[in-house]
ZAMARGU-4260 file (C-alpha; in steps of 0.2 Angstrom, whole numbers, plus 5000, padded with zeros to 4 digits):
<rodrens>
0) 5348/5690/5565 | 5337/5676/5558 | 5326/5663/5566 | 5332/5645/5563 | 5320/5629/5568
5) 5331/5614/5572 | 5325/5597/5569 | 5335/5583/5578 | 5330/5569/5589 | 5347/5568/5597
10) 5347/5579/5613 | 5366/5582/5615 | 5368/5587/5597 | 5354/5598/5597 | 5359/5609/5612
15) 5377/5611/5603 | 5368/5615/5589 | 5357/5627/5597 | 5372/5635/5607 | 5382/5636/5592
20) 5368/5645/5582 | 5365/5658/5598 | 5382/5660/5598 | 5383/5668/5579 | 5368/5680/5584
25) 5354/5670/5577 | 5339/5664/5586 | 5334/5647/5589 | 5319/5635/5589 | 5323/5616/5594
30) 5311/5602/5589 | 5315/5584/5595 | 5309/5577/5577 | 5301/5583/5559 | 5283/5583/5563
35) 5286/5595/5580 | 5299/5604/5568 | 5286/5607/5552 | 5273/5613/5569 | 5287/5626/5571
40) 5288/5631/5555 | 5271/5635/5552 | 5268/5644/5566 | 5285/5653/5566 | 5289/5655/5547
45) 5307/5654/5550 | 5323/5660/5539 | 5330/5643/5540 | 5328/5626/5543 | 5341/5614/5550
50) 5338/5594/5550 | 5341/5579/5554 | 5336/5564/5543 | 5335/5548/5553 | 5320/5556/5565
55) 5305/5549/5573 | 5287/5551/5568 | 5295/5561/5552 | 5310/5561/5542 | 5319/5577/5537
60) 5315/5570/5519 | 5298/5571/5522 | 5299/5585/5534 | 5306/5594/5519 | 5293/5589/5508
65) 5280/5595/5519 | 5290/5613/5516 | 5291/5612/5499 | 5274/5607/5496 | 5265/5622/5506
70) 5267/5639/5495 | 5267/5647/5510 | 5284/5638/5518 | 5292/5632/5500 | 5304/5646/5499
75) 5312/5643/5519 | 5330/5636/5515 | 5332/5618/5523 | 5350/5612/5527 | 5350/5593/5528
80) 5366/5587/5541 | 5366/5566/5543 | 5380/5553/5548 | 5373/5541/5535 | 5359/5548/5524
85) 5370/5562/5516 | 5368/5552/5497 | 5349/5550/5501 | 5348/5571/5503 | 5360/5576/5489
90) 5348/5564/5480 | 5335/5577/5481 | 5342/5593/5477 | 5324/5600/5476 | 5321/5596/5493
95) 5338/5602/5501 | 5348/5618/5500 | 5362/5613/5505 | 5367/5593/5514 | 5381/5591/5525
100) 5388/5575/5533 | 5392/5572/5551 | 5403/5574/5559 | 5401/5592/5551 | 5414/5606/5556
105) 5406/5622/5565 | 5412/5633/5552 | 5408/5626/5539 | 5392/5622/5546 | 5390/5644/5549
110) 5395/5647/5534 | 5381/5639/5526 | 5369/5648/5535 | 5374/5664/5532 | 5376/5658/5511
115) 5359/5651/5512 | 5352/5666/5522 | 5362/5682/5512 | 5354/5672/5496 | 5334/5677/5502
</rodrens>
């Protein structure tokens, strides 16, 4: 299946991420913020990218950024998921393929990966 970097400080809710991705087949590449995350994603040149906003050393808005401003990365689908920053990423549609609010429910969550990766 694809390769998905996960960025998300939270420890707890990046392992059920993680488990929840593995679980649907995928392969999965934690980052505990947006600056280890965008290391991943050059190196890795994942299908997807799933983030966090409210991260240390990088938000997911400017991890995003950083994706879409390399030619080389802009075209990786990034899925913003955030308990209160949700306006801020539907603010940017440029930046984000898809935004999704926590708490967020697991299928809905899948199904937006699959959409996002059936459309590459």
């Amino acid at each position: 299946m694809a390769l998905i970097v996960i960025a998300e400080d939270e420890f707890l809710i990046a392992e059920v991420l993680v488990m929840m991705l593995e679980d649907a087949g995928h392969d999965v590449a934690p980052a505990a913020h947006g600056l280890a995350a965008l290391d991943l994603v050059r190196e890795k040149r994942p299908d997807l990218v799933i983030t966090d906003f409210m991260m240390p050393l990088m938000t997911g808005l400017e991890l995003a950024k950083a994706i879409r401003s390399d030619d080389a990365l802009a075209e990786i689908p990034v899925i913003l998921v955030s308990g209160a920053q949700g306006s801020i990423g539907r603010s940017h549609p440029d930046m984000f393929n898809a935004v999704l609010d926590k708490p967020y429910q697991e299928k809905r969550l899948l199904e937006t990966v699959t959409r996002l990766l059936q459309q590459q």
